[in-house]
N, C-alpha and C positions, 0 to 999 in steps of 0.2 A: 109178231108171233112167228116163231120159224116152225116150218111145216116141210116134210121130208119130198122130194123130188115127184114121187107119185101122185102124193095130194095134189102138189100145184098145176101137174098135167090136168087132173081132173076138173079143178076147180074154174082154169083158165078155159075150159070146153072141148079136153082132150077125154083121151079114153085109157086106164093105165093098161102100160103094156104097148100104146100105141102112137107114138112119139117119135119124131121124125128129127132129128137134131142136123143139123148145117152150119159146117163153118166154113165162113169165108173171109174172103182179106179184100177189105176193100180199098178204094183210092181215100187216102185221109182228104185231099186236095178238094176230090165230087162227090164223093158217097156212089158214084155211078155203080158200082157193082152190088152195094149194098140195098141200092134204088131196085134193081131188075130181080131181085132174091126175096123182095119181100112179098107176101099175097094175105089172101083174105085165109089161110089155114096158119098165118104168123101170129103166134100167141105172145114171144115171149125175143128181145134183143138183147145179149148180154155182152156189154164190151169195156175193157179197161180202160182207165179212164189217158191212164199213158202207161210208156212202158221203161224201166232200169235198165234195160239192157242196152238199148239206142237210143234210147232219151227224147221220143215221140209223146206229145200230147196229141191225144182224138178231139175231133171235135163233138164233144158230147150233146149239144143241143142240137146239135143239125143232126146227128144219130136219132136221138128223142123225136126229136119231129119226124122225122120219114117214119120212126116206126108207130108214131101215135096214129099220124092218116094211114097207116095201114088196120090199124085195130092193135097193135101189140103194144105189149104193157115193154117197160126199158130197167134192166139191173145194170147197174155200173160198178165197177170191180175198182175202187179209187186206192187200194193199198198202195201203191208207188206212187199212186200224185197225191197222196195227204200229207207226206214228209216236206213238198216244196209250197204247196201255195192251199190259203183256203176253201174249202170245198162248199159251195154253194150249189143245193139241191134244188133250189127255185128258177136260179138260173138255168142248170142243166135240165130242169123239165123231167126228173127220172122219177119212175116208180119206185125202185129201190136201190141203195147203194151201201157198200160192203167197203 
């Protein structure tokens, strides 16, 4: 069911209106940047799954996982990586994937 931006702040234990969004670039290699960013008000990790431009694959389960033991739910953006290889959601441990 898709549900508009405000809903899912709500839903997920935010407040609308009140929504804190952070991007950041972490080390594909440790996740260490992505590790020290997460905390207990992280709802929600959304990252592609690779990218067309430099030809990077993330690693999507190790994403999942830091962000499950934090409490946050994982959307994975896989429009560039479904053209090369098949996409396994069980694997990647995601909540949702686009």
């Amino acid at each position: 069911m898709l549900i508009n931006v405000a809903e899912a702040i709500v839903k997920f234990g935010g407040e609308e209106g009140k929504a804190t969004v952070n991007e950041i670039i972490a080390d594909p290699n440790t996740g260490s940047v992505l590790k020290s960013k997460l905390g207990d008000r992280t709802r929600l990790v959304a990252v592609g799954a690779a990218s067309n431009a430099v030809g990077t694959i993330n690693p999507i389960r190790e994403v999942a996982d830091l962000a499950h033991a934090a409490g946050a739910q994982v959307f994975v953006d896989a429009v560039h990586y479904a053209p090369h290889a098949p996409i396994d959601v069980e694997a990647w441990d995601c909540d949702f994937v686009s």
